[in-house]
C-alpha positions in Angstrom: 1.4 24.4 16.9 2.5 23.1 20.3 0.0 21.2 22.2 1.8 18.7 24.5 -1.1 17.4 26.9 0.7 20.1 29.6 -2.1 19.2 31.9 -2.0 16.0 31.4 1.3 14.5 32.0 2.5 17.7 34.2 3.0 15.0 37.4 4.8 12.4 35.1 8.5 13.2 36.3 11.3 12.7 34.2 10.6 15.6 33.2 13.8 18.0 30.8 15.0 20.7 32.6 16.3 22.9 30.0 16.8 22.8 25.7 19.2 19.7 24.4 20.9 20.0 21.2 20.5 15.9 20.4 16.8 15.1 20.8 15.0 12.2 19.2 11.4 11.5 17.8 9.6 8.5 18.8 6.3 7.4 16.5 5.1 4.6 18.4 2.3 2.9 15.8 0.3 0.2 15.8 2.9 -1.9 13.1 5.6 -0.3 13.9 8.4 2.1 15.8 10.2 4.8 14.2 12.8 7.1 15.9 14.2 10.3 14.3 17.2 12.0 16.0 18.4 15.4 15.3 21.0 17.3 16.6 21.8 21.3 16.6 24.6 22.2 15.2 26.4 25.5 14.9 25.2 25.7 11.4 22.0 23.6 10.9 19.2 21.7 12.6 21.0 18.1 11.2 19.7 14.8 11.0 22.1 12.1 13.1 19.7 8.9 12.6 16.9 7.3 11.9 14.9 3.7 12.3 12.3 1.6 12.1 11.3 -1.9 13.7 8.3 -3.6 12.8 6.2 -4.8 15.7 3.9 -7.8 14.7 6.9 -10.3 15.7 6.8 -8.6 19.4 3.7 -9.6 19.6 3.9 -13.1 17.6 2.1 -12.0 14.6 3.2 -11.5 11.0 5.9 -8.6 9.7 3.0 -5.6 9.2 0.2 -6.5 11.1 -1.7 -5.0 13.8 -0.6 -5.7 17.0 -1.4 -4.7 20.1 1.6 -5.0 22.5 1.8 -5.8 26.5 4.3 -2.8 27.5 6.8 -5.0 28.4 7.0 -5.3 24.7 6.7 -2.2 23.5 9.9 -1.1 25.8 11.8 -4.5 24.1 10.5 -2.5 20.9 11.9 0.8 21.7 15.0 -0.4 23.4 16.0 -2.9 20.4 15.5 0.7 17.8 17.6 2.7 19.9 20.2 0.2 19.8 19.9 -0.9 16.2 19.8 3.1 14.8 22.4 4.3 16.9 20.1 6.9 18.9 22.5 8.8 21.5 19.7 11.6 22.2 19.0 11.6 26.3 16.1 14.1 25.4 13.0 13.1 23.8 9.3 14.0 22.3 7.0 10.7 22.1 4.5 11.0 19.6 1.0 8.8 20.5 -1.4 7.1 18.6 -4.6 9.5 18.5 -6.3 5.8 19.5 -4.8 6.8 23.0 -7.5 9.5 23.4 -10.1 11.4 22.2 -10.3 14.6 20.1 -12.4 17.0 19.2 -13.6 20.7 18.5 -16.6 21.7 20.1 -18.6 25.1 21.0 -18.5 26.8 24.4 -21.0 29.1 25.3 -19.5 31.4 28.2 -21.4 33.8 30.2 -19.8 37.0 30.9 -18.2 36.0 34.7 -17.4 32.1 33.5 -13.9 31.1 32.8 -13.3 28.4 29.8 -11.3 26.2 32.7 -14.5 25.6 34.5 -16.9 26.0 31.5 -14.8 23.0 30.3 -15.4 20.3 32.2 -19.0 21.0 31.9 -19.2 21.1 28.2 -16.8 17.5 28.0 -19.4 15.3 29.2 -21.2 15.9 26.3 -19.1 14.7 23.5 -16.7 12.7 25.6 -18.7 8.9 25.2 -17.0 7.4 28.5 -17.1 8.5 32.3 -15.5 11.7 33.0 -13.8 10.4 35.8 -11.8 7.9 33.6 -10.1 10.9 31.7 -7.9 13.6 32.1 -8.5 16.6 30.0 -6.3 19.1 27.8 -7.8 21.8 25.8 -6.9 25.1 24.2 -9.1 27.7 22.5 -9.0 28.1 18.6 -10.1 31.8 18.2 -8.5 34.3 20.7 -11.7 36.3 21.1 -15.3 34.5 21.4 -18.0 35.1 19.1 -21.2 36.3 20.5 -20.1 34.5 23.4 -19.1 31.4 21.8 -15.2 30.3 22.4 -14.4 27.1 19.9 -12.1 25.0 21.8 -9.9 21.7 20.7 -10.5 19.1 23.4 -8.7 16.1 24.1 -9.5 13.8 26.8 -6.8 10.5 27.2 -7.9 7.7 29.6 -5.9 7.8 32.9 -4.7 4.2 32.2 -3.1 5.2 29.1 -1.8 8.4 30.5 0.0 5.7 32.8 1.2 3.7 30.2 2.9 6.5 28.3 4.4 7.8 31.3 6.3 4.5 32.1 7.2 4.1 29.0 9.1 7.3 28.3 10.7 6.4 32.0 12.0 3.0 31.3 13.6 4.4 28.0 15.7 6.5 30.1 14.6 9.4 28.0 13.9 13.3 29.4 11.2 14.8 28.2 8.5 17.8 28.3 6.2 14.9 28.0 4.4 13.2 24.8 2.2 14.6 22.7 -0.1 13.3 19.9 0.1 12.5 16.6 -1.7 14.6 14.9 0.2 17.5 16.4 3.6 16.3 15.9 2.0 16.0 11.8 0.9 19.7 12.0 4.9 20.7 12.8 6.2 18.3 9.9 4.0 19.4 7.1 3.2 23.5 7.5 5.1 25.2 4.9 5.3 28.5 8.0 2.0 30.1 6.5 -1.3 30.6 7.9 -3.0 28.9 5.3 -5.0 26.5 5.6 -4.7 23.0 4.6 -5.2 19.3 4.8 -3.1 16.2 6.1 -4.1 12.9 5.1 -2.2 10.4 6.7 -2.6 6.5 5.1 -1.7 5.0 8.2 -1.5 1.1 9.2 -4.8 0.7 10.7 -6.4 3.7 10.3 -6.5 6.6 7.6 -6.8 10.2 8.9 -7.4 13.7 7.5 -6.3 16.7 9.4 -7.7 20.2 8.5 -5.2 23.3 9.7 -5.8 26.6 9.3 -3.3 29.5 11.2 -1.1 26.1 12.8 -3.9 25.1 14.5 -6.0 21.8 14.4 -9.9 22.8 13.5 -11.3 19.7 11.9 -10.7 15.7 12.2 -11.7 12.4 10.9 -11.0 9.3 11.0 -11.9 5.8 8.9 -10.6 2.6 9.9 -9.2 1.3 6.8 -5.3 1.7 6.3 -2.3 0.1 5.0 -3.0 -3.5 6.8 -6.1 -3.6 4.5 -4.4 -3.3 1.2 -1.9 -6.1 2.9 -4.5 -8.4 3.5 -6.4 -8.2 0.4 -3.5 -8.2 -1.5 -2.2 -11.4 0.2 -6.3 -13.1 -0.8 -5.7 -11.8 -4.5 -2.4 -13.3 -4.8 -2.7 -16.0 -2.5 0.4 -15.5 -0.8 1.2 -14.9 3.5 0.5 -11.8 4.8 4.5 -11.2 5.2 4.9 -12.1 1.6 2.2 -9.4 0.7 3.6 -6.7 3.0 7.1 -7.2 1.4 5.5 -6.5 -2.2 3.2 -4.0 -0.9 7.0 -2.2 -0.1 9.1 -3.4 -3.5 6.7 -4.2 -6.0 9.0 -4.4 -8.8 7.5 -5.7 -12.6 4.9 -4.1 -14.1 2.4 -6.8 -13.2 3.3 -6.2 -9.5 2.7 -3.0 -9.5 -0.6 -2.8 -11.1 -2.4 -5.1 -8.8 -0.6 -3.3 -6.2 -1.8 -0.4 -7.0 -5.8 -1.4 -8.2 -5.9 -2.8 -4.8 -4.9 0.0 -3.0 -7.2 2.3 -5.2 -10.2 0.0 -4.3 -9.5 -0.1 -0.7 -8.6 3.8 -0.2 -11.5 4.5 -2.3 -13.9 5.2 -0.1 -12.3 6.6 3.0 -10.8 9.5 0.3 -14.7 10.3 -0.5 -15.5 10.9 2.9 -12.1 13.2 3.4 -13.1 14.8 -0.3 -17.0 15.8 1.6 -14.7 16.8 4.7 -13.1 19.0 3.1 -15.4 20.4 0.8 -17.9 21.4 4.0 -15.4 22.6 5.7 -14.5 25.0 2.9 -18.0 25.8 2.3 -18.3 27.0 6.3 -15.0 29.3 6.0 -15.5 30.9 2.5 -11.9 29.4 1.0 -10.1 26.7 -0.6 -7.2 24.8 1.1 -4.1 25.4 -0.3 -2.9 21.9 -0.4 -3.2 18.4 0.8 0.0 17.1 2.1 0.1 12.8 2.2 1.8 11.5 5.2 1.9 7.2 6.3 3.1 4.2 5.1 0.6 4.5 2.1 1.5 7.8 0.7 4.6 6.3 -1.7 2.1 3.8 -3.4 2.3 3.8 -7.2 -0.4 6.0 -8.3 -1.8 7.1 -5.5 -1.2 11.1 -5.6 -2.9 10.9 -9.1 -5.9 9.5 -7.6 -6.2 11.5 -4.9 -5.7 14.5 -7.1 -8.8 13.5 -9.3 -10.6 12.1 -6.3 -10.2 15.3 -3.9 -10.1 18.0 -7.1 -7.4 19.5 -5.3 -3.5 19.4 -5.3 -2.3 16.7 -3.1 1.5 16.1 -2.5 3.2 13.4 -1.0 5.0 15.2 1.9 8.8 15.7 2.3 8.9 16.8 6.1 12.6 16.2 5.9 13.7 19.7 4.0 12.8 21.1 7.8 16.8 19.7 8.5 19.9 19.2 6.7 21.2 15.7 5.6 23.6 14.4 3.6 23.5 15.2 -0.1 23.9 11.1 -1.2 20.9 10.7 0.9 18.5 12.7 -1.3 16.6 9.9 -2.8 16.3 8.0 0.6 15.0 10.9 2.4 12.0 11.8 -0.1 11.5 8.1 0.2 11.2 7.9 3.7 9.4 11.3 4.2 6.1 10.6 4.6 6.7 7.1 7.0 8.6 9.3 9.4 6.5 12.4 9.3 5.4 11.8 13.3 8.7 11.0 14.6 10.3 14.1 12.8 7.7 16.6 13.5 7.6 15.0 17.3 11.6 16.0 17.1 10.8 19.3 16.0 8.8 20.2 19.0 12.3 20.7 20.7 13.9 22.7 18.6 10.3 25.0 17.6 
């Protein structure tokens, strides 16, 4: 599915004017950058580079916390990853935070002479919970046809400051672009397996853990819990008494067996009850279209802990997967093991990438 916020950042400027064969992903987080760059190749859709900076030292604060940076900052962020992965790309997809916005699928009753463009603004002010005039909106209809009347439509509404924001920041990068879109989108690109299906994304991000229901491409549920990786950091530095840096780094390499059991009964205890809520998610939305999902696909910083697809497995009573976005392009055959690694931490910035080459 391509959804790029068209009307959104149409008047942005620096804007591609044609396809690039070199194009890098940007997943600009709330702990951290990543970048993706591919290139086309005669043969294959190849993988050139990739990084990651963590960005609670930008913003004097501890190697995976939350931080929330002055832009100044984030372009020091973005500037010092180009540099230090060896990006080359001049054409770019930035993938945002869905924190930037707000998103949602609601009904629109249309009478027979009424457009959906002017139904829509209308119909906004009643799930959007700030003033209209301190959005810009973005929509596009999930079922072609309208039910007795009744179009379902995926809105998203991004305040105009942070429309702002984004737009200077892919211009001081020096990157062209058909303009950012968000996460959740560029997620839907890196984990379809090219059916019509539908399925579930759970991404076990920093601050907050998401799940994504998709059915034909397109997004038709959401939801969100704030609980995410920097919980199981911070709990895990009270139960072992250790810095927040210290916990982050055994969060990551947890290596004896001791290690990795409290790193993973904390995780468990943490994740817990976000993955009910998904589980009841999921289960009413299945119950409203008459079918299972075919799969849930992990995604995040999270989605490696020891143990974790187990429990989600029993939790959910589903098939869950920990995703491997990266067999979309061809790499290196010594890089096998690092790629499934690094899968599901770079599923944004690789499925933002994508966009190009859809």
């Amino acid at each position: 599915m391509t959804f790029s916020l068209g009307k959104i950042f149409s008047g942005l400027g620096n804007v591609a004017s044609g396809p690039a064969n070199r194009v890098v992903g940007i997943d600009l987080g709330s702990s951290s950058v990543k970048v993706v760059e591919l290139e086309q190749t005669e043969k294959a859709l190849t993988l050139k580079t990739y990084g990651e900076l963590q960005l609670g030292p930008y913003g004097n604060k501890e190697l995976g916390q939350i931080v929330h940076l002055e832009k100044k900052h984030e372009i020091e962020a973005l500037v010092d990853v180009f540099r230090e992965a060896g990006v080359k790309a001049k054409h770019g997809v930035l993938s945002m935070p869905l924190s930037s916005g707000f998103i949602t699928v609601i009904p629109v009753t249309l009478d027979d002479q009424e457009s959906l463009e002017k139904r829509i603004p209308v119909e906004a002010r009643k799930y959007i919970p700030v003033n209209i005039n301190d959005v810009t909106l973005d929509w596009v209809p999930l079922n072609l046809k309208p039910i007795n009347n009744q179009q379902e439509v995926l809105l998203v509404a991004m305040q105009n400051d942070a429309v702002a924001r984004f737009g200077d920041l892919v211009r001081s990068i020096n990157i062209m672009s058909e303009g950012p879109e968000l996460e959740v989108f560029s997620a839907i690109r890196a984990c379809s397996d090219g059916t019509n299906d539908a399925f579930a994304i759970i991404d076990l991000g920093a601050w907050v853990s998401k799940l994504y229901i998709v059915r034909n491409n397109s997004l038709e549920r959401i939801h969100r819990v704030t609980v995410g990786g920097s919980n199981i950091t911070a709990k895990l530095a009270e139960l072992k008494q250790i810095s927040l840096a210290e916990a982050e780094d055994l969060k990551r390499t947890a290596g004896d067996d001791s290690s990795l059991q409290d790193v993973r009964r904390t995780a468990m205890s943490v994740l817990d009850a976000p993955v009910q809520e998904f589980r009841r998610s999921i289960e009413q939305y299945e119950d409203r279209i008459g079918n299972q999902i075919k799969y849930v696909s992990l995604i995040g910083g999270v989605a490696n802990t020891i143990g974790i697809v187990p429990h989600l497995r029993e939790t959910l009573g589903r098939d869950a997967k920990v995703a491997n976005p990266f067999t979309k392009v061809a790499y290196p055959a010594f890089m096998e093991d690092t790629i499934k690694t690094i899968g599901p931490s770079f599923a944004i910035s690789l499925g933002a990438v994508l966009r190009d080459f859809s």
